[in-house]
C-alpha positions, 0 to 999 in steps of 0.5 A, spaced: 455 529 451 460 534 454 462 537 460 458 544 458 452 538 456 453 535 462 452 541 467 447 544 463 443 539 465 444 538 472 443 546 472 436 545 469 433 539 473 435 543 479 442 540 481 447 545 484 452 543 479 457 550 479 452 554 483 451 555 491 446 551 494 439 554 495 442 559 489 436 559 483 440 557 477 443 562 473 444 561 465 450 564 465 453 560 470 451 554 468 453 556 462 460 558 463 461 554 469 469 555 469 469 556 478 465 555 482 467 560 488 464 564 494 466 569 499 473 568 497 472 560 497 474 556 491 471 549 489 474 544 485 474 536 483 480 532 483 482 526 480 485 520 485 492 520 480 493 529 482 497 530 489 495 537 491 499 540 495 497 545 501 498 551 496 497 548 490 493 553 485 487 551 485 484 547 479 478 548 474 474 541 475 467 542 476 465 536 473 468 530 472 465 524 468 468 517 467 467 509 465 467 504 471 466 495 470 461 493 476 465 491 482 470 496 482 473 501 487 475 508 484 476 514 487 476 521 486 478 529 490 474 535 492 478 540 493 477 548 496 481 554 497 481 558 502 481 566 500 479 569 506 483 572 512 479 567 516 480 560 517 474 556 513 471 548 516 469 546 510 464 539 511 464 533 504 458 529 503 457 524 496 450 525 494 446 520 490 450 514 491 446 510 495 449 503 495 456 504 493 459 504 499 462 512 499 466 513 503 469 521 505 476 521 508 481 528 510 487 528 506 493 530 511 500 533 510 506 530 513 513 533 512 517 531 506 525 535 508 527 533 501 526 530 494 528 524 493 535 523 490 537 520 483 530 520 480 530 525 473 526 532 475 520 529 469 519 523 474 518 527 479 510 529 483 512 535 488 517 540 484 516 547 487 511 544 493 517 539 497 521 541 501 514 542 505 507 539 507 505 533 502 499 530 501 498 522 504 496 520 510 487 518 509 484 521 516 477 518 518 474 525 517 469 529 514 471 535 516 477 540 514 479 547 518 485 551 514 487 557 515 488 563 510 492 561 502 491 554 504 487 548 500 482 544 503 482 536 500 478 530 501 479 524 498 473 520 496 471 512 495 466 509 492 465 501 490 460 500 484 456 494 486 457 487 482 450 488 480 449 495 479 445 498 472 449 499 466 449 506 465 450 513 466 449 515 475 450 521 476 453 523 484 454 530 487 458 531 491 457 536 497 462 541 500 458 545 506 463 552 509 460 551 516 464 556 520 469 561 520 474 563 525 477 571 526 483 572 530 480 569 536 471 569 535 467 564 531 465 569 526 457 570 524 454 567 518 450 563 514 452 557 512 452 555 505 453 550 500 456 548 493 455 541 489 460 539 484 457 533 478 461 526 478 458 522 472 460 514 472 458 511 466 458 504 469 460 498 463 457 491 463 464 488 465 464 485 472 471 485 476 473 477 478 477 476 483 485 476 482 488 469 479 495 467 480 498 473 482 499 473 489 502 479 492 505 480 499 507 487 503 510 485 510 507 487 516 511 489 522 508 486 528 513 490 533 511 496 530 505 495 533 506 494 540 511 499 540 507 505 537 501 503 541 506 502 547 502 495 549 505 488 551 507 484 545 501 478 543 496 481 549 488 483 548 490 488 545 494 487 539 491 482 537 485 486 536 489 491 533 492 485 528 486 483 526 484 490 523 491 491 520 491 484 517 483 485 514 487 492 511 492 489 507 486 483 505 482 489 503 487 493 499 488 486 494 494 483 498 492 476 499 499 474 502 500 475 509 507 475 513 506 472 519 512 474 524 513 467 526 519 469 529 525 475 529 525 477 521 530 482 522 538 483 523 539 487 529 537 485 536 531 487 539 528 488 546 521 486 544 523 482 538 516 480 534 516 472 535 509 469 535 513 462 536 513 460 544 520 457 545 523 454 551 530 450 552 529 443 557 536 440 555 542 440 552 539 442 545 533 439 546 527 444 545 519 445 547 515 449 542 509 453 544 504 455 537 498 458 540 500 465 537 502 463 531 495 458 531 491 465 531 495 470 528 494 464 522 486 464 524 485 472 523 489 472 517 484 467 514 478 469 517 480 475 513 480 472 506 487 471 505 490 466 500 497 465 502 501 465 509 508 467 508 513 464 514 520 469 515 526 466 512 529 461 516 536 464 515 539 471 517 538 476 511 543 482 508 548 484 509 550 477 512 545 473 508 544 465 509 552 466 513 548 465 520 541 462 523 536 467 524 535 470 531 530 466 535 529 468 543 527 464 547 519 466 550 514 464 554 507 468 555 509 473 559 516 476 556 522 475 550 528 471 554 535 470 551 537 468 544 538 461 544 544 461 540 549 466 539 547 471 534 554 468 530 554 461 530 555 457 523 548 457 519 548 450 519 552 448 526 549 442 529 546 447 534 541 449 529 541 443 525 539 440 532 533 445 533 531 446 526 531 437 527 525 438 532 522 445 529 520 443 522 517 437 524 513 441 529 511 446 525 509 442 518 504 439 523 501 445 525 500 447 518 497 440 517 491 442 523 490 449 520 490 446 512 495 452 510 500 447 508 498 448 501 497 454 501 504 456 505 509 460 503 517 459 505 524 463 505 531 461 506 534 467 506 533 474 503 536 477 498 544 474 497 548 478 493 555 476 491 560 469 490 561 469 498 553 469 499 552 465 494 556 460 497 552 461 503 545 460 501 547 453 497 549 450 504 543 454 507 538 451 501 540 444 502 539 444 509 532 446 508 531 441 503 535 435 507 531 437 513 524 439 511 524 436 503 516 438 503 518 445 503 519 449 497 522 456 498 521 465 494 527 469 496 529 476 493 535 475 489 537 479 483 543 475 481 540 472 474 545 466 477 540 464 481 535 462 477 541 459 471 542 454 478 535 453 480 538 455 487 530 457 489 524 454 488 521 462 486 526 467 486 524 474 487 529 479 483 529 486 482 525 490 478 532 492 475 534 485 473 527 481 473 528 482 464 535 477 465 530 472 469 526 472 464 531 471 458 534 465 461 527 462 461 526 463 469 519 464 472 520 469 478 516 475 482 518 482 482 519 486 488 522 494 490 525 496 496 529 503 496 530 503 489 532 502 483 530 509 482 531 513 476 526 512 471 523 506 474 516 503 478 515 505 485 511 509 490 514 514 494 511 520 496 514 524 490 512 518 485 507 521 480 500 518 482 499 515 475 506 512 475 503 509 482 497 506 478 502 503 473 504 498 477 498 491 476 499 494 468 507 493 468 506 486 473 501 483 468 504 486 461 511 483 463 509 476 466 510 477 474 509 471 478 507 475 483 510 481 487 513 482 494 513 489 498 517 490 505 514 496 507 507 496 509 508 499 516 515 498 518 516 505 523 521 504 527 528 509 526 531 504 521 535 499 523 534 501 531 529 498 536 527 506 538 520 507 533 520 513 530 514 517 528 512 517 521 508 523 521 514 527 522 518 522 517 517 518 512 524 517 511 524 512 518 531 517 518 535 514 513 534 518 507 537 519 502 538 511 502 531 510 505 526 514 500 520 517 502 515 513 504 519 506 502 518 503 509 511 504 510 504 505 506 499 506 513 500 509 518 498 507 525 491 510 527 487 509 534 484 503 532 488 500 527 492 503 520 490 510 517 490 510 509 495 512 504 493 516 498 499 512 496 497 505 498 490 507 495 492 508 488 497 501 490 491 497 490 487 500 484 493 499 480 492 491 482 485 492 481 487 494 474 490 487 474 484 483 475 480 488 470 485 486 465 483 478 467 476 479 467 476 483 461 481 477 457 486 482 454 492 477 453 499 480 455 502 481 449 496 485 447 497 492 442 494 495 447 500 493 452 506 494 447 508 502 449 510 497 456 517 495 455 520 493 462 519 497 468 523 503 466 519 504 460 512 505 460 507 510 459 507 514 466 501 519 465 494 519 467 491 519 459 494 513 457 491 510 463 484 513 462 484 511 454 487 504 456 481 502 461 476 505 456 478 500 450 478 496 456 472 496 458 468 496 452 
């Protein structure tokens, strides 16, 4: 059955389809439903993989119909244009999906003063839109208002319930024009509605949970009590910590960082050091662990898998050549560093430390039973011979002191994996084929770049290209995945937060693109949706649909999938892969 087919009969039983609300069918409309528009207002749908901007022409969608497995999360857009002089508020409603948990959102636009540099035009979302407004933040609302010439757009979730019937389910989804503004005055009218048909052919095949590809996105407590302008490890922040680590359970990273102590190179006013620490003597130590305790209790009642620890050791530029930075704290306030910043990274003032440290912690993680379940670094991303050196004499300090740990680092010398200096390297995306070659198990990670024509999720990323990833990790055998940026908002490299809405770029572009630092923005009472991070997500429930359906990595189906450059990047490859997928 067609699209025509398919509204035809939705207009026949009384269904809106392309017609206003309250409208009697019209044969020749539900014939020829092409547009959908009244009083200078058109109405279309979107699938999730089409950014539309705030002057994107209007598309033709009226109908959409796609396949589904039971228990999977899928999205779609409903879009109008305002032709009028008056601005429009315009509502969205999903009708008949009872039990699917349907969810509508705002999609906002946030300023992009650039494209990003060094990727091919081709590779690019935005050409024509950017320099301007472009679409990303998710707000929690049903309703728009915009002005004349302007797009109106509402991002649309909905999660198929494990034991729904297998079959066709037909949806309507409801945009209302409310209201009207003149130059001033409320304009006098009626309101009235159009519905648009959305089609889900629900398959038999249900999606498990994903197995042994932990995925991690770091978030930055910091970020939190300086946007929100709160007092670190008060009431409030854990309130907000709860809901911003239930964000990234939900969106399919089940590997939580918990910022045990400082992870970043510059000092900081208000450093983000879970630890209570104090000094009782000459190299003699206190620690204090009830903030760690219940960030680790908030991580796991949230369903987490894995906690992830901070690298013990300074990262790039100086990565492994100093101790990590850690403050003295008690429950009130951030004391002084208790070494200096340019001590030896294995002095004996910090071999004295990590000698009463380790043992403390290891103890800790054996009450709370996440010993196992833990994942630990030594120091991020060392690069070259001198920092090569560095981290030797950094790795077997660890290993001396804490034999029981095992440690991931992002690392993209294939050195590294040839001379087991790591227990799991992380590479780069650009260089994860040489792990691979030299037999070398190894997650995979992005940050900044490579650009060109490889993964990654920017704000002028194509969406398709996005929602490649979970197919890439699974094809080229990934170990796992690593993201630094969830909600990093500060002005990069400074202690001053900066405004992710107004810069996605933290003020570092070209070197920082945008959109690397962060994929949620800070809401009222937690994190706001990206369409970005959406997409993400669906893309690491590709992964666990490709598990669930058994299709091996070397299937055919996956051999257009060379490396994480080459691979099909356009949304009708996706849609015939998960047809054959889904049966």
């Amino acid at each position: 059955m067609n699209r025509r087919d398919i509204l035809k009969g939705l207009a026949t039983a009384g269904t809106v389809g392309a017609l206003e609300m309250g409208a009697p069918p019209s044969p020749v409309a539900a014939a020829e439903p092409e547009r959908v528009e009244r009083d200078g207002l058109r109405f279309w749908l979107e699938t999730s993989l089409k950014r539309v901007y705030p002057n994107s022409p209007p598309g033709e969608a009226v109908a959409l119909s796609f396949p589904a497995a039971r228990n999977e999360k899928i999205s779609l857009q409903a879009c109008f244009r305002n032709g009028q002089t008056n601005s429009a508020v315009v509502s969205c409603e999903v009708l008949g999906a009872d039990g699917w948990k349907a969810r509508v959102r705002r999609v906002g636009f946030v300023p992009m003063a650039h494209l990003d540099t060094y990727v091919p035009k081709e590779e690019i979302e935005g050409i024509g839109f950017v320099p301007g407004l472009c679409p990303d933040p998710l707000y929690p609302e049903k309703k728009v208002h915009v002005g004349p010439e302007e797009n109106g757009v509402f991002w649309i979730s909905l999660v198929v319930p494990e034991g729904e019937t297998v079959g066709v389910r037909d949806l309507r989804i409801k945009l209302t024009y409310e209201k009207a503004f003149g130059y001033v005055d409320f304009v006098p009218f009626e309101p009235w509605s159009v519905e648009l048909p959305v089609r889900v052919d629900v398959r038999p095949l249900v999606i498990q949970p994903r197995r042994d590809f932990p995925a991690t996105n770091w978030l930055s407590a910091d970020s939190i009590w300086e946007w929100y302008k709160i007092e670190p490890c008060g009431e409030r922040f854990w309130t907000l910590a709860d809901a911003y680590v239930r964000n990234l359970v939900e969106h399919g990273i089940d590997v939580v960082y918990t910022p045990l102590f400082n992870n970043r190179h510059e000092i900081l006013e208000r450093p983000a050091q879970l630890l209570k620490v104090r000094r009782t003597a000459p190299d003699v130590y206190e620690f204090d662990f009830d903030d760690v305790r219940r960030w680790v209790r908030i991580a796991v009642a949230a369903g987490a898998n894995h906690l992830e620890w901070p690298h013990f050791f300074t990262p790039a530029p100086t990565s492994a050549r100093y101790p990590q930075r850690i403050f003295e704290r008690d429950s009130a306030k951030i004391g002084p560093l208790l070494w200096a910043p340019e001590i030896a990274a294995t002095s004996d003032t910090y071999r004295k430390f990590l000698g009463q440290f380790l043992p403390a912690f290891k103890a800790l993680l054996e009450e709370e039973k996440v010993l196992d379940r833990s994942l630990f670094h030594c120091a991020d991303e060392p690069d070259g011979d001198v920092q090569m050196a560095d981290y030797r004499k950094a790795r077997e300090l660890l290993r001396e002191l804490a034999p029981w740990m095992k440690v991931m680092d992002a690392m993209s010398d294939p050195r590294f994996a040839t001379e087991k200096l790591s227990d799991m390297p992380v590479p780069s995306i650009a260089t994860a084929p040489a792990f691979t070659a030299s037999g070398c198990p190894a997650w995979a990670y992005f940050c900044c770049g490579p650009r060109d024509r490889f993964l990654q999720r920017l704000l002028d990323t194509p969406l398709s290209k996005i929602r490649m990833s979970g197919w890439l990790f699974y094809r080229l055998g990934a170990k796992g995945f690593l993201h630094w940026g969830y909600n990093y908002w500060f002005v990069f490299c400074t202690s001053k937060i900066g405004d992710p809405f107004q810069d996605a770029s933290v003020g570092a572009w070209p070197g920082m693109p945008y959109g690397d630092a962060f994929v949620v923005y800070p809401g009222a009472d937690g994190p706001l949706d990206s369409i970005r991070w959406e997409v993400f997500a669906e893309s690491l429930q590709d992964y666990a649909l490709l598990q669930s359906a058994g299709i091996r990595p070397d299937d055919p189906l996956l051999e257009p999938i060379k490396d994480y450059s080459i691979f099909p990047k356009d949304a009708d490859w996706l849609a015939m892969a998960r047809k054959k997928v889904l049966g």
